[in-house]
C-alpha positions in Angstrom: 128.1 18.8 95.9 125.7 19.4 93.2 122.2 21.0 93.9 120.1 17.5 93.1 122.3 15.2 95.1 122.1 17.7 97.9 118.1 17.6 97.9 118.3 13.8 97.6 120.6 13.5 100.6 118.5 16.1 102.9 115.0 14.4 101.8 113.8 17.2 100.0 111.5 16.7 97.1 111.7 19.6 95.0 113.2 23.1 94.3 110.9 25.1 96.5 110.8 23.2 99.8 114.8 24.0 99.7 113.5 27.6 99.2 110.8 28.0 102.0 113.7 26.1 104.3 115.6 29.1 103.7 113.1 31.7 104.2 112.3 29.6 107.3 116.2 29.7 108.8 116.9 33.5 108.5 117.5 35.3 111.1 113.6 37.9 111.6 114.2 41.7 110.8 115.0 43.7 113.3 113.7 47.7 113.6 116.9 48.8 115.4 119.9 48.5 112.9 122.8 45.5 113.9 126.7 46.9 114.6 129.4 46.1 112.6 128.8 45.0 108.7 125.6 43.5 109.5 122.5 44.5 107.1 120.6 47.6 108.5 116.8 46.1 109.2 115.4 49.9 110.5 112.3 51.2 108.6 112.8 53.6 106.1 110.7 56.5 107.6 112.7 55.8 111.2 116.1 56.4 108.6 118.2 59.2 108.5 117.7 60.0 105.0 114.1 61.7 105.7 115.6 63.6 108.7 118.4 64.4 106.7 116.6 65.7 103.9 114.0 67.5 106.3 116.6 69.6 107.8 118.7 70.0 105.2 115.7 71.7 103.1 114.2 73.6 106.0 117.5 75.2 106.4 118.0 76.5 102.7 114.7 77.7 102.5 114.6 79.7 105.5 117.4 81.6 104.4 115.5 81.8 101.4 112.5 83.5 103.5 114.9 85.7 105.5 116.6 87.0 102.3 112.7 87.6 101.2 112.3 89.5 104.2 115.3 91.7 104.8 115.2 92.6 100.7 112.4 93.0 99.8 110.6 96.2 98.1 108.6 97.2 101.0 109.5 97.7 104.4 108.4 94.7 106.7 107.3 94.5 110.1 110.5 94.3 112.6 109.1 91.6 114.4 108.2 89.6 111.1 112.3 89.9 110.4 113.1 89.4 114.4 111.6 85.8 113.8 112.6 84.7 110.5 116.1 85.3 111.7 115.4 83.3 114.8 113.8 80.1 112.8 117.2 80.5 110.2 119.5 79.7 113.3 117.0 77.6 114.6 117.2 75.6 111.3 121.3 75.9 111.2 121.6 74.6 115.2 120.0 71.7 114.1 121.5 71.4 111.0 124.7 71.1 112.8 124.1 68.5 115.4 122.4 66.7 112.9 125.2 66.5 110.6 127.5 65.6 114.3 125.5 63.1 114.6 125.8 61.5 111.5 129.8 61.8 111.2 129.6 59.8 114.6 127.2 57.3 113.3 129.6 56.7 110.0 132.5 56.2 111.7 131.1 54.1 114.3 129.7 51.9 111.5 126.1 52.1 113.2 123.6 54.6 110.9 120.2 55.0 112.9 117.8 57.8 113.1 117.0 57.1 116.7 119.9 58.9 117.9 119.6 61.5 115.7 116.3 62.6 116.7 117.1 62.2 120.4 120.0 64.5 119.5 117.1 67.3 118.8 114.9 66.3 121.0 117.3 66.8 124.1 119.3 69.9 122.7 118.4 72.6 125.4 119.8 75.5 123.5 117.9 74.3 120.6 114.5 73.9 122.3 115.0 77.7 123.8 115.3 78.6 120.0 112.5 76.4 118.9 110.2 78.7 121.7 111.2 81.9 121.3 111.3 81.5 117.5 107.6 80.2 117.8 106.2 82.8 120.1 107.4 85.6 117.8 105.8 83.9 115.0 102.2 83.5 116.4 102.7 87.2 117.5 103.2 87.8 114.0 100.2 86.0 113.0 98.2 88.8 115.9 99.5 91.3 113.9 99.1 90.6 110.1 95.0 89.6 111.5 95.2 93.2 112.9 96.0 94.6 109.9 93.8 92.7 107.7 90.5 93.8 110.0 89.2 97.6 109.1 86.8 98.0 112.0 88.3 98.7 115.6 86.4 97.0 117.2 87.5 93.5 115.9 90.7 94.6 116.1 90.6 94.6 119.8 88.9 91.3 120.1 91.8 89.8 117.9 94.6 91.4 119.7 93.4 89.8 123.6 92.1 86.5 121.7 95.3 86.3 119.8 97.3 86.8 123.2 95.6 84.4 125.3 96.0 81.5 122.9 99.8 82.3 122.4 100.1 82.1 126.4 98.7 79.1 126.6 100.3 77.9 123.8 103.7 78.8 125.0 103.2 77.1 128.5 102.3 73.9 127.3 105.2 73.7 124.3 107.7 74.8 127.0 106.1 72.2 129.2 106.2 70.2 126.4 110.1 70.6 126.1 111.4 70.1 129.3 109.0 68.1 131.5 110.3 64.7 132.2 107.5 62.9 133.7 106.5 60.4 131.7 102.9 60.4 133.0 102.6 64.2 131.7 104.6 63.9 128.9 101.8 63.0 126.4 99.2 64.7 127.7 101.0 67.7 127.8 101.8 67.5 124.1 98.7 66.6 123.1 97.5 69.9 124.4 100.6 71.8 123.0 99.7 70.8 119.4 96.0 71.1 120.1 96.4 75.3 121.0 98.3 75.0 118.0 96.4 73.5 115.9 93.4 75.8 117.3 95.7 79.3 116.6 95.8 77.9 112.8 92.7 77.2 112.3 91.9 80.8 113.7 94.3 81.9 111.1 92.9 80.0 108.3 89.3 80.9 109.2 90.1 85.1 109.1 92.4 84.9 106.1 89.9 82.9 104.5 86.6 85.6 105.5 89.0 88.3 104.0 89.7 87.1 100.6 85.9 86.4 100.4 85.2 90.1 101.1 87.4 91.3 98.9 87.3 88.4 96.4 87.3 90.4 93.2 91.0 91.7 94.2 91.9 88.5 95.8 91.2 86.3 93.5 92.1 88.1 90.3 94.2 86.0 87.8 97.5 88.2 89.0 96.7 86.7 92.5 96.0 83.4 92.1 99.6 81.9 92.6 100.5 84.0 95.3 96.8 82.8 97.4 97.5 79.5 96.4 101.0 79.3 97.9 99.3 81.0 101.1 96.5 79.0 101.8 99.3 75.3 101.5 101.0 77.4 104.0 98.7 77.6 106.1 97.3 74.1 105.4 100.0 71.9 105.4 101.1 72.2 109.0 98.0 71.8 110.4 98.2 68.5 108.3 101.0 67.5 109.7 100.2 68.6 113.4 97.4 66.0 113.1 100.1 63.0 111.4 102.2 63.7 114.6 99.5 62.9 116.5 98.4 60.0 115.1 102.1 58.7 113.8 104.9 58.9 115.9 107.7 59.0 113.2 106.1 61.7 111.0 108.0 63.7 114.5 111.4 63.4 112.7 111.2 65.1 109.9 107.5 66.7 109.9 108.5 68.9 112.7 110.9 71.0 110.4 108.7 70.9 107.8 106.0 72.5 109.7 108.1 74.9 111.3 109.6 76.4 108.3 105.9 76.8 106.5 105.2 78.8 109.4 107.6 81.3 108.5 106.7 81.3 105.4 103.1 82.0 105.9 103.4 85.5 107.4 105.3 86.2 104.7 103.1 85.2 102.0 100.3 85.9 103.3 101.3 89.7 104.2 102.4 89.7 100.1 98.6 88.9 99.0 97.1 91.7 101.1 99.6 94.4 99.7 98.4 93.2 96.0 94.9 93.4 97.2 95.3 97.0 98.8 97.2 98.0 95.6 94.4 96.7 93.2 92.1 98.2 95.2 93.9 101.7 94.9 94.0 100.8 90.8 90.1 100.6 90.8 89.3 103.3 92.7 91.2 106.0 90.6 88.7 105.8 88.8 85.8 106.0 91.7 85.0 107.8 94.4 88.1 108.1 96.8 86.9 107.1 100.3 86.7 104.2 102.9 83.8 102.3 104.7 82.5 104.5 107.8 81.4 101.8 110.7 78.7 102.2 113.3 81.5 102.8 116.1 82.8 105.8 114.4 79.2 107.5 113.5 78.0 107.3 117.2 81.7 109.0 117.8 80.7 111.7 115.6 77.5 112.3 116.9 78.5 112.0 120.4 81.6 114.7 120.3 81.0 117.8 122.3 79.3 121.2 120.7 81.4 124.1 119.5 82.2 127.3 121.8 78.9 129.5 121.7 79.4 133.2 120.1 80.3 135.4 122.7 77.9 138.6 122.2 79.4 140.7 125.1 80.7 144.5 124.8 84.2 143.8 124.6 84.0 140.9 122.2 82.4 143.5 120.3 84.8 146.1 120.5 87.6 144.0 119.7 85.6 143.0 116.7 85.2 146.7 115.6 88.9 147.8 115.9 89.8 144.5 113.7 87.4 145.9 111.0 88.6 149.8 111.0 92.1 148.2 111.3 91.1 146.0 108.3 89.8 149.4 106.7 93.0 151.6 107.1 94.9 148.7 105.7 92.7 148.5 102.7 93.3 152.0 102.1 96.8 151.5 102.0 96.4 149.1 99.7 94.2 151.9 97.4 97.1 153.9 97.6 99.8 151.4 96.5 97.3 149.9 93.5 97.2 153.7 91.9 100.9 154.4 92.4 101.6 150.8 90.1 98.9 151.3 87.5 100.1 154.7 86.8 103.4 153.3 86.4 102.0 150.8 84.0 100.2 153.6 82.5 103.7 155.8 82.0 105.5 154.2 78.4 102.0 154.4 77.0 100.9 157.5 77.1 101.8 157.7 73.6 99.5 155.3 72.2 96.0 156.4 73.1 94.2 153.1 72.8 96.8 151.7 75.3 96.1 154.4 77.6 92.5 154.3 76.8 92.6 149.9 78.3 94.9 150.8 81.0 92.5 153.7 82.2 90.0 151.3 82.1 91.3 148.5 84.2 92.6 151.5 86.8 88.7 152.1 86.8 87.3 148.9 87.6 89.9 148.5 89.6 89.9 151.3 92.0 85.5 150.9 91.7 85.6 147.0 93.2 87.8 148.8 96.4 85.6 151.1 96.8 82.5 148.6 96.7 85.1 146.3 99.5 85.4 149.5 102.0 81.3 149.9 101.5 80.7 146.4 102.2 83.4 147.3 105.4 82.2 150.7 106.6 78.2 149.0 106.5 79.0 146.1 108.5 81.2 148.0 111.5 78.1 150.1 110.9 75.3 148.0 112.0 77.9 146.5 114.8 77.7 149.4 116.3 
């Protein structure tokens, strides 16, 4: 039946009313995908291509960072290499069950990212990575601030700061991943991404204060990319800590994302302050060596306890007059032994008179600043006495 008789036959006037009736008739799209052969109707972000990619590139680049680490010209902190290797088998774990996951999906003929990211989501052994890979990395973060602050002072605020945060950052994210209630489950993470969103502004704020202290190192040409890559470290997953708030399928593949930038940050961040310290080194060759003395260590100074007073009894003055006629008797000794070696200097010239004549001198001069010593000597036992 041809297209015109069939519009005459169903009372439809024209082209598009067939078309709207169309529209009209399907079946509406569905966010869970159909079984079988049926057309997949799930969003693209709630897909496994951006979890698949997510994990797939978190993986290779934190063996990119741990490679960085365990290779690299200058010794690194342990603890910096303890959890980069911890967030590489992190990132392999789940690059395993995800890729399980999949297989089952394509041969079950039913591709969905739901399962996939409940696959994570409920791995136990993977969660007990996640935490202990994430605690070592804040610690991490205590330590490079540590060594970024000169004064002690700070440096003590910052360690007991740093350490309470991490706490309570570590009891809500393991709260986080394995309370079940459903009336504490989003509060709970709410406050789990708020301490962490807290620690790295913290981060940010310090890294920030030092580059401006030292901007004419920091921020030379040489140090540009490096401070750059640093500070989108640093950035970008406090970005996406707040998308996983406010979107709940940014959870997929942002998580990853995040958690491989913060083991990269450490990283690059610790790189920047060695370029600064070597710059700095490079300038002052040419200075005045020294370092900035703080209020803390001048009150030390003037606060540390007084020398041992001279002791003027007899026997400290005894002892100090048999040390001086012991000095005396040894500087005669050594009277004796200078003659005996200038006369044998003096011995295969005693042919040449003007020889003899310069070597009689310097026996002279010689034997006259001894003999000016053991005055010096004999007047100071003297007036000991």
């Amino acid at each position: 039946m041809s297209s015109k008789s069939y519009l005459e036959g169903s009372g439809i006037s024209d082209h598009g009313q067939l078309a709207a009736l169309q529209v009209s008739t399907l079946p509406p799209p569905s966010n869970i995908s159909s079984q079988g052969n049926n057309a997949i109707h799930e969003p693209f972000f709630a897909s496994n291509a951006p979890l698949a990619f997510a994990v797939s590139g978190a993986c290779v680049t934190s063996y990119i960072l741990l490679a960085l680490v365990l290779f690299h010209r200058r010794r690194r902190p342990w603890l910096l290499k303890i959890a980069t290797l911890t967030v590489t088998i992190s990132m392999t774990i789940a690059m395993i069950l995800t890729t399980q996951e999949f297989k089952r999906q394509y041969e079950l003929k039913s591709v969905t990212g739901k399962g996939a990211r409940e696959l994570i989501t409920n791995s136990i052994f993977l969660a007990i990575f996640r935490i202990f890979s994430t605690t070592l990395l804040w610690i991490t973060y205590i330590q490079i601030l540590i060594r970024l602050t000169r004064r002690q002072r700070n440096k003590t605020v910052i360690k007991w700061v740093g350490i309470i945060l991490v706490l309570f950052q570590l009891l809500f994210y393991s709260l986080d991943c394995f309370l079940d209630e459903p009336a504490w489950e989003g509060s709970v993470s709410a406050l789990s991404k708020l301490f962490q969103i807290i620690l790295s502004l913290c981060f940010l704020s310090y890294v920030l204060y030092y580059s401006i202290t030292v901007a004419s190192h920091a921020y030379k040409w040489e140090n540009i990319p490096i401070a750059l890559l640093a500070y989108s470290s640093i950035i970008i997953p406090i970005m996406f800590y707040c998308l996983d708030v406010w979107m709940v399928f940014f959870f997929a593949f942002g998580d990853f994302i995040r958690w491989v930038l913060m083991c990269a940050t450490p990283i690059l961040v610790l790189e920047w302050y060695e370029r600064i310290e070597d710059s700095e080194l490079h300038t002052s060759r040419n200075g005045i060596l020294g370092r900035v003395v703080f209020e803390e260590e001048i009150g030390e100074t003037k606060t540390r306890p007084p020398t041992k007073p001279i002791d003027f009894s007899l026997r400290s003055i005894r002892s100090a007059l048999s040390s001086a006629n012991f000095d005396r008797n040894i500087l005669g000794e050594e009277r004796k032994r200078e003659q005996v070696q200038v006369k044998r200097l003096y011995k295969p010239f005693a042919g040449s008179q003007s020889s003899r004549d310069g070597l009689l001198s310097c026996s002279e001069s010689v034997t006259a600043s001894i003999n000016t010593f053991e005055t010096d000597v004999g007047k100071l036992g003297s007036s000991n006495k």
